[in-house]
N, C-alpha and C positions, 0 to 999 in steps of 0.2 A: 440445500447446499448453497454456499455465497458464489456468486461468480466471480468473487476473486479470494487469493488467503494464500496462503502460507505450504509448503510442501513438502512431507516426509518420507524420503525415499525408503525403502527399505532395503534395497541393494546398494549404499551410499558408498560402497569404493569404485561402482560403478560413473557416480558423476563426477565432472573434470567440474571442480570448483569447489568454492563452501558448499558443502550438501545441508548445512542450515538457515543458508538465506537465498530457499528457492520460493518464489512467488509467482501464481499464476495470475493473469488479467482476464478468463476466460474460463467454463466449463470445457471447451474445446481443447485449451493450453493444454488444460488440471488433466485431460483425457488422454493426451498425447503421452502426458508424464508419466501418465501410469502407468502407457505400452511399455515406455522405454526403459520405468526400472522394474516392469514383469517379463519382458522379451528375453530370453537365453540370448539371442541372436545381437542384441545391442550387445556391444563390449563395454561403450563406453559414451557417456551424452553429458550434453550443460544445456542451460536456461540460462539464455543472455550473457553469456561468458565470450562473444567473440563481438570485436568492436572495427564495425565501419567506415573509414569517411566516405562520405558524399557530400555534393555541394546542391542546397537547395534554392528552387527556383523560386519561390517566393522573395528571398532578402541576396541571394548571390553566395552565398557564405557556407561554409566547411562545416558539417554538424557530423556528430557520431551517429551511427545506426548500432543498432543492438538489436540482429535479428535474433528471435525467440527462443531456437533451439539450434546444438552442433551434435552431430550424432554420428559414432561410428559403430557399422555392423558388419554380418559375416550375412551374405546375400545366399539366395538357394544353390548359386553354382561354387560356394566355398569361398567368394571374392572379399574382400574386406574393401565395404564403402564409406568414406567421408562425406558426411551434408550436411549443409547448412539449409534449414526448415526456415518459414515462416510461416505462421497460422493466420488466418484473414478470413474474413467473412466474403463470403463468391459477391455479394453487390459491391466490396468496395475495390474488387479486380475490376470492375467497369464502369467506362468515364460515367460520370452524374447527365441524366437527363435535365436539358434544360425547361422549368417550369414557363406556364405562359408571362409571369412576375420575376423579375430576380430577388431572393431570399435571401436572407443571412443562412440560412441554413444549406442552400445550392449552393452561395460563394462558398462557404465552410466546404463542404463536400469537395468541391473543385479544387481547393486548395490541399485538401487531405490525400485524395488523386495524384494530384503535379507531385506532391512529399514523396506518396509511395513509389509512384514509378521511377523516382530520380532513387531513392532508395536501392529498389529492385536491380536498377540498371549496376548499380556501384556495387551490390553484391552479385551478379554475373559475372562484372568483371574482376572481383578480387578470389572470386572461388575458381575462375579458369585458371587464375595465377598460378592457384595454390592445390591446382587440381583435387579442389573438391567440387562437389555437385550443391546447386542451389536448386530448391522446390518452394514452391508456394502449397500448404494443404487450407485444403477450403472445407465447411462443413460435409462436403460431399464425400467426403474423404475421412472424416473423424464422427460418423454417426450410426 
């Protein structure tokens, strides 16, 4: 299976969007998709259908985020919850060790870091707004 492609829901009135131009970047994504259109409990989800700003620290400037998934469910206590998901791998939730040399590959990293968490922060704050919930799942969580 590719680690990345294309996505065919089978419950497609369940997804909030084109349910034909769903794409995963990940076997973690494709895994998550799967829950959400095999789950009874999902009402209703998208893949990259809700759009961020944040200002990134690298250049100072306004970029969109497009976290990964919007999902609304019916929780064990009958509650109906909105969240916004993002999928990440658990090393890139932690700042990059710096090597004894500096790398293109460390700066790389450091810079993907400073993205993320300016990221993270700007969907905390737009999902208290909008009182929905933001999570981060890590493979510890989708395996």
């Amino acid at each position: 299976m590719s680690y990345s492609g294309k996505f065919k829901p089978k419950n497609y009135k369940k997804y909030k969007g084109d349910p034909t131009k769903i794409f995963y970047r990940s076997l973690w994504e494709r895994r998550f998709m799967v829950y959400c259109d095999n789950n009874e409990n999902v009402v209703e989800w998208g893949s990259e259908e809700v759009i961020i700003p944040y200002k990134s620290p690298l250049d100072k400037r306004v970029h969109r985020y497009f976290p990964d998934f919007y999902i609304k469910y019916v929780n064990s206590a009958g509650q109906t919850v909105r969240e916004v998901i993002e999928v990440k791998p658990k090393r890139q939730l932690l700042p990059p060790k710096p090597p004894k040399r500096q790398t293109k590959r460390y700066l790389n990293e450091v810079a993907t870091y400073a993205v993320n968490q300016a990221k993270f922060k700007a969907a905390e704050a737009f999902c208290k707004e909008r009182r929905l919930k933001f999570r981060i799942l890590t493979e510890d969580h989708l395996t």
